[in-house]
Every structure is written in C-alpha cells, then in structure tokens.
C-alpha positions, 0 to 999 in steps of 0.5 A: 477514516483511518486503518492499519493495514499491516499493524506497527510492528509486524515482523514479515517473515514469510509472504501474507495477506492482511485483514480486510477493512470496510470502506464502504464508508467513506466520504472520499475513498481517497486514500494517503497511504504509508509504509514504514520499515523500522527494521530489515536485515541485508540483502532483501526486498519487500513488495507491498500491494493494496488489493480490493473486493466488492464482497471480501471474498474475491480479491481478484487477479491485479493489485489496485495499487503497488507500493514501490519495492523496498529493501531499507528502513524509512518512509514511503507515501503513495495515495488511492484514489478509489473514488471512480471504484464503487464496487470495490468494498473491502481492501486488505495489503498483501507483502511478498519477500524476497531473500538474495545472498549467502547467509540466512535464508528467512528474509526479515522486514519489521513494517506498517501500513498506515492508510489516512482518507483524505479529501478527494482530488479535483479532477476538474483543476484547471492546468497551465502548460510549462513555455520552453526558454528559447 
C-alpha cells in the first residue's frame, strides 16, 4: 500500500487537513513515511501530524504520530507503526504554519507526504546490552 497524504506538490499557505485513506487493508499497518519540502520562503515552520480514525469522521484529541517541525527543504523519514491500533481505520495528515519576522505575513511551504507500508517490526528481536570499556 502506498498514499500520498499530501500530494507532491502542494503549496501550504494556510493550516489544513488532507484527505482521509482506508487502511483497513493493509497487511502490515506498519508504515515509512516521508515528508519532502521542495520549497519555502525564510523565517517559517512547518508541523506535519498523521492522525487516525475508526470511522472517519472523529479524529480525536492527539496525533498518532508528529513529524518533527521543519523550516527548510530536504527529507524527513519517520515510521507508523499502527499494528497494536486495530481500530484505527482511516488516517489523514494535518500541517499548521507558523510565520516570524518583518516581511510578508502568509508563510509558504511546497511539500509531500508520502507513506510506504513496509513489513512489520519484530517485537520479539532478541537485544544485546552494550559492555562499557573500563
């Protein structure tokens, strides 16, 4: 499974929701998600959080995941693990801005959100502690 969340492409002006996707689907519920800016003007932030649904409609009170806040171009990778979240059903991306400084007002972000499925994460990988140098 594969979504855009926030189409290539989208210029941000202003605080908005994207459109939800059924992920009711998929095998995994384990997601790679990625944001790409392609283009900002100075002295801005953008915040991007996924949020889930059961039924599309409540979206509730906390974001299942927060991307950490940007104020450049480039990459940014994070993953979603919902596999322990069966009733969540639906999740769409939500992006606030935020504008600083003495020139234009309107912040401007040109961005994407992409999210892959990927296989899922063992929860039962066996761990080594590290053994400090004395």
């Amino acid at each position: 499974m594969n979504f855009q969340l926030i189409p290539h492409g989208t210029r941000m002006e202003a605080n908005g929701d994207g459109a939800p996707f059924d992920i009711s689907s998929s095998a995994t519920r384990t997601f790679l998600c990625r944001l790409t800016i392609t283009d900002q003007i100075e002295q801005e932030s953008l915040d991007v959080s996924i949020w889930g649904s059961p039924d599309g409609q409540n979206w509730g009170a906390k974001p299942l995941l927060k991307l950490p806040q940007q104020f450049y171009r480039g990459d940014t990778k994070m993953v979603l693990d919902l596999s322990l979240r069966p009733e969540i059903r639906f999740i769409r991306a939500r992006w606030e801005l935020n504008r600083w400084g003495r020139v234009a007002p309107t912040p401007m972000f040109v961005a994407g959100l992409d999210l892959n499925e990927i296989p899922p994460m063992s929860r039962e990988t066996p761990t080594r502690r590290a053994v400090m140098a004395t």
